[in-house]
C-alpha positions as CSV (number, residue, x, y, z in Angstrom):
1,X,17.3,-37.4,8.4
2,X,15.1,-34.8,7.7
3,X,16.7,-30.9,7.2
4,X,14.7,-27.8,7.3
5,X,15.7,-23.9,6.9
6,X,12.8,-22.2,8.5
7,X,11.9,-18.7,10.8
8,X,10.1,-18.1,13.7
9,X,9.9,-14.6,14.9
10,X,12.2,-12.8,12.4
11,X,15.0,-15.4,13.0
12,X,15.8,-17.8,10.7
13,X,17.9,-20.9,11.7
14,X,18.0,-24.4,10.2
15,X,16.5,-27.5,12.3
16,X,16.5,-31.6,12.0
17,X,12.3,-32.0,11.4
18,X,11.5,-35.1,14.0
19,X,7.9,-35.9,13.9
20,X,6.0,-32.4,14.4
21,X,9.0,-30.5,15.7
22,X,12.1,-29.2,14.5
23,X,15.3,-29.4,16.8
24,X,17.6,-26.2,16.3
25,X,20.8,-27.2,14.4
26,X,23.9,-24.9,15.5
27,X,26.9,-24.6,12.9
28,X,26.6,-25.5,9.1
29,X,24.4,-28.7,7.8
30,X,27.5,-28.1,4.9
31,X,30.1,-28.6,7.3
32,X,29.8,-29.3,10.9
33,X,27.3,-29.0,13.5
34,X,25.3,-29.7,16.4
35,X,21.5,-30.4,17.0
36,X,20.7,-28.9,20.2
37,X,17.7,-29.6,22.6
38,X,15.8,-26.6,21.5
39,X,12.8,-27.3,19.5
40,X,9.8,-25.5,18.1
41,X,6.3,-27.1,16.3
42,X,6.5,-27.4,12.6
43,X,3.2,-25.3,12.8
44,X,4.6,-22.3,14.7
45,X,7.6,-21.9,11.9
46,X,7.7,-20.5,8.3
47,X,9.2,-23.3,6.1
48,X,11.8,-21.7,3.5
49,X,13.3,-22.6,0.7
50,X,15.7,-25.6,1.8
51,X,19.2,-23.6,0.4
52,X,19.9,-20.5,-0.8
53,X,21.7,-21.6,-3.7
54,X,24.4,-20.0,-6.3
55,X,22.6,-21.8,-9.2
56,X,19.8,-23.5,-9.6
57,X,19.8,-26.0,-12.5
58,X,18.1,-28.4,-14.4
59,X,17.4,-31.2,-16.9
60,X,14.5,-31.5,-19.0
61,X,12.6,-34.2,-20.8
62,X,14.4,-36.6,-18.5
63,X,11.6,-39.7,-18.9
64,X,10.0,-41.0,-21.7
65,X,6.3,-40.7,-20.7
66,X,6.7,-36.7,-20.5
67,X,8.5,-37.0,-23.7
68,X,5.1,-38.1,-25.3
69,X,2.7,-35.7,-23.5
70,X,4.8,-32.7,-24.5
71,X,5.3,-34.1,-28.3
72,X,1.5,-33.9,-28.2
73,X,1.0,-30.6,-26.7
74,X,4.0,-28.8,-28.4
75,X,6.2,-28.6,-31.2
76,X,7.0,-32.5,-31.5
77,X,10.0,-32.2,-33.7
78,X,11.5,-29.5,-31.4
79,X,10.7,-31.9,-28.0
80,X,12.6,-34.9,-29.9
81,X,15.3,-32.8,-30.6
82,X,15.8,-31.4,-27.6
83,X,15.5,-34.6,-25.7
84,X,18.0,-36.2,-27.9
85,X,21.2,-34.6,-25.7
86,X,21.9,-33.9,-22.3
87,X,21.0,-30.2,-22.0
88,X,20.8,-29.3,-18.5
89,X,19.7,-25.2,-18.4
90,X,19.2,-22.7,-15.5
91,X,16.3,-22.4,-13.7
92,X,17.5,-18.8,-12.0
93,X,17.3,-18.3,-8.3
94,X,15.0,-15.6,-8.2
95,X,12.2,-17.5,-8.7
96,X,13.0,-19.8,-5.7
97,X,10.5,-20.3,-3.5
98,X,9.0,-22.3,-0.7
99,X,6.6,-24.4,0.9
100,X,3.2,-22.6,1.3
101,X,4.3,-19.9,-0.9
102,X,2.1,-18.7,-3.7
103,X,3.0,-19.1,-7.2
104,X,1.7,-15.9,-9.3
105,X,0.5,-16.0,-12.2
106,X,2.3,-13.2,-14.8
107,X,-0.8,-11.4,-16.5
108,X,1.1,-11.9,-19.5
109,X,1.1,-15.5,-20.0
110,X,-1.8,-17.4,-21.3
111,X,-1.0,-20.9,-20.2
112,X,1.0,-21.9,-17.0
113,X,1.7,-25.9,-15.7
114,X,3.1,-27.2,-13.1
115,X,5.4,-30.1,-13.0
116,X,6.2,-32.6,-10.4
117,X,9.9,-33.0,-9.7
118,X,12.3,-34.8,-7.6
119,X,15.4,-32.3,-6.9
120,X,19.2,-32.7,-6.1
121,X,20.9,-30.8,-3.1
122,X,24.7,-30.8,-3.7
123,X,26.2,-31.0,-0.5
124,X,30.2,-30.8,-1.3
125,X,31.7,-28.4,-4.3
126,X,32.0,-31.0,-7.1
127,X,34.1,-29.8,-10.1
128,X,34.8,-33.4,-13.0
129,X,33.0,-35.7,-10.8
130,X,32.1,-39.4,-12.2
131,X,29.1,-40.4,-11.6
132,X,30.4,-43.3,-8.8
133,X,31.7,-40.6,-7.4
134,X,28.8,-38.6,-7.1
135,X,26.7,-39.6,-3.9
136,X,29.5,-38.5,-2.1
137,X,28.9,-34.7,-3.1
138,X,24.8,-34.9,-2.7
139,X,23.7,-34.1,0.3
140,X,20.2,-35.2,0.0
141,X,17.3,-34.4,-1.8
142,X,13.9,-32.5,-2.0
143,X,10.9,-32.2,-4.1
144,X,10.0,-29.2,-6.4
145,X,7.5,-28.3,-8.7
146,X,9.3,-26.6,-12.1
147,X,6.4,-24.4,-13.2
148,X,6.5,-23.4,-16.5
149,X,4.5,-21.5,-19.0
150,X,4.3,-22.9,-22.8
151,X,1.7,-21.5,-24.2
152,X,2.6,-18.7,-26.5
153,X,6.1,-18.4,-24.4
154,X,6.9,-21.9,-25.4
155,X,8.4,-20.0,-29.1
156,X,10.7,-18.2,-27.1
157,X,14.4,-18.7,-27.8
158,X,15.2,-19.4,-23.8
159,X,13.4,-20.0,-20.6
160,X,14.2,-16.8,-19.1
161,X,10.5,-16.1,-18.7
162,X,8.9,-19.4,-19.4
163,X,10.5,-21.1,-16.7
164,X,12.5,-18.3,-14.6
165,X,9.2,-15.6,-13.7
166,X,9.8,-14.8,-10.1
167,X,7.6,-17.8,-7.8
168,X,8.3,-20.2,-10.6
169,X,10.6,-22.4,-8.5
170,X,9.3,-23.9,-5.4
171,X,11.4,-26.0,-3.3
172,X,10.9,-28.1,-0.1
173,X,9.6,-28.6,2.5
174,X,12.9,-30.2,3.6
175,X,15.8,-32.1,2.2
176,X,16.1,-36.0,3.1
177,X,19.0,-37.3,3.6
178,X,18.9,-40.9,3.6
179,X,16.6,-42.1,0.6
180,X,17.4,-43.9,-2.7
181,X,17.0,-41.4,-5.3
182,X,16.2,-43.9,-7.8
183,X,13.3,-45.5,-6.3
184,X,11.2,-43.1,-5.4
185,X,7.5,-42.0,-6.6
186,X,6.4,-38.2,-7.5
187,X,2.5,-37.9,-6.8
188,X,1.3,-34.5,-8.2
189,X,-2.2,-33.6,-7.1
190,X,-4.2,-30.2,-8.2
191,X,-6.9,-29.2,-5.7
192,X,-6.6,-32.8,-3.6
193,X,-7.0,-34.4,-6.6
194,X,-3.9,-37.2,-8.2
195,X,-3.5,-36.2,-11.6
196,X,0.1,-37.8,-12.4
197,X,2.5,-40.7,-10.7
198,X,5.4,-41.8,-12.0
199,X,8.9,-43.4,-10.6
200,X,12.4,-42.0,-10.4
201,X,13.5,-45.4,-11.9
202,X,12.1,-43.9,-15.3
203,X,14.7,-41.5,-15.4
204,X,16.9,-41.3,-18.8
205,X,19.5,-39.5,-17.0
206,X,20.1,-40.7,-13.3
207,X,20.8,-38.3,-10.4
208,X,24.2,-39.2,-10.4
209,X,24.8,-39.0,-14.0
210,X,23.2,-35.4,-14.0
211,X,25.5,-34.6,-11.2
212,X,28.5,-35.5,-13.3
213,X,27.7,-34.4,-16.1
214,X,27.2,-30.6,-15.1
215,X,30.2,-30.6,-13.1
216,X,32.3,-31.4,-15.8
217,X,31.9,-27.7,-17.1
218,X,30.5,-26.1,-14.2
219,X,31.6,-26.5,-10.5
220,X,28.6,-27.0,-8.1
221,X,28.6,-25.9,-4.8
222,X,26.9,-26.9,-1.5
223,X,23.3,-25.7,-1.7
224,X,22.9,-25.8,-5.3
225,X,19.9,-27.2,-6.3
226,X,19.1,-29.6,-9.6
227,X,15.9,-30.4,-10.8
228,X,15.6,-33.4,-12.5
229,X,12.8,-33.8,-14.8
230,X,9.1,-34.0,-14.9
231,X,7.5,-38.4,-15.0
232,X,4.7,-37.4,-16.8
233,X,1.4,-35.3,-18.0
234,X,1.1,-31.2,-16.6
235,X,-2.0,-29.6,-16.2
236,X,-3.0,-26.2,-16.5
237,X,-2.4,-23.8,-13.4
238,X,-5.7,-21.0,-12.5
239,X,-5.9,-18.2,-9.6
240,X,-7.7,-20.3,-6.5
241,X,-5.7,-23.6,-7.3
242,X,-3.7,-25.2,-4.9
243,X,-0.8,-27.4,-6.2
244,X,1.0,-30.7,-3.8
245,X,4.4,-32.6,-5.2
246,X,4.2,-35.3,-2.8
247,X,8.0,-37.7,-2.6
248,X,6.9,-40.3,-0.2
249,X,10.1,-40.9,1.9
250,X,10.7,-37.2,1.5
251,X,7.2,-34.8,1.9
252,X,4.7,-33.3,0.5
253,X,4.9,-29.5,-1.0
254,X,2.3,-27.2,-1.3
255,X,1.8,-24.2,-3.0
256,X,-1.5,-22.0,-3.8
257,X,-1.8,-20.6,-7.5
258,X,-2.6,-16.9,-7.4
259,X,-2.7,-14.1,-9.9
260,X,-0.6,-11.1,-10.1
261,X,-2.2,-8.2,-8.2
């Protein structure tokens, strides 16, 4: 089942995506509701970001191949460190954004990459859950592209700006709700063009052990959103580029690259 938060006409609304149409849901997709017979074209709405979360979170260097590519291209004894723990981080909320959106490019960075992602929705608040317990507080799940900048921002001592600058996050185009997490591919193409694949079943740290672990210190709440790690290489972002994160079994989502005006 496929979830969308969209607008048409100033009104925004959420909607259960069936073919090229989205059916109006009524009540909460949180709590309860009802999908009622009124439906619009997908290309008459505005897809938004799937949630508007409290926190948006994440786990880095989460598979081994993007572990190499980034002890290449970076400080390699800082990447093994770093990938050593489980050391989830926040991506910030203001940089949420979604499908068709463009991602700006801050005139101050020299060097900005996308990345691929698969991404957790929670879907119940989830405070010391296991991680057998944890598909029951997910409500499904979305893809995302977790841009970042590390070229001379990769010395800084957070990612407030390297991986928080507003339009850094997108999200969507929808959340899937009945998928295996675990065996799924990310396809990242740049200008129509496949420049990584890799499988969720390369994942150091599975979905549901990222959900428990971040709930044992912090309580998650419906909405929130999780990355979970780039499979592979990144390539460099430039004004006219267009960027997909295709999940088969989910979607595809598509941003352009523009710079700051």
């Amino acid at each position: 089942m496929k979830l969308a938060r969209f607008r048409i006409d100033e009104w925004e609304s959420y909607g259960l995506v069936e073919g090229d149409r989205v059916r109006v849901i009524q009540g909460s997709i949180f709590g309860e509701y009802t999908v009622s017979q009124a439906s619009y074209p997908l290309e008459r709405i505005k897809l938004l970001p799937p949630t508007q979360p409290t926190s948006f979170w994440a786990v880095g260097l989460n598979y081994a191949a993007h572990i190499a590519h980034q002890e290449r291209a970076l400080d390699a004894e800082r990447i093994r460190r770093e990938a050593a723990v489980f050391r989830p981080w926040h991506k910030g909320v203001n940089c949420l954004i979604g499908h068709d959106d463009p991602i700006v490019l801050p005139p101050e960075s020299d060097y900005v990459h996308y990345e691929g992602e698969l991404v957790i929705v929670i879907g119940r608040p989830a405070r010391r859950v296991t991680p057998e317990e944890a598909p029951h507080f997910i409500l499904g799940y979305t893809c995302a592209n977790d841009v970042s900048s590390e070229g001379s921002w990769s010395k800084d001592l957070s990612n407030w700006r390297r991986k928080g600058s507003d339009t850094f996050g997108p999200v969507g185009p929808w959340i899937e709700t009945e998928v295996d997490p675990h065996r799924l591919e990310i396809i990242t193409r740049l200008n129509g063009r496949e420049h990584d694949r890799g499988s969720t079943s390369g994942m150091t740290y599975d979905c549901y052990a990222i959900v428990s672990g971040i709930s044992q210190f912090v309580t998650l709440h419906p909405g929130d959103l999780i990355l979970t790690g780039a499979p592979g290489a990144v390539e460099q972002l430039h004004p006219g580029d267009a960027v997909e994160i295709e999940i088969p079994g989910i979607g595809t989502l598509r941003n352009p690259v523009v710079s700051a005006e």
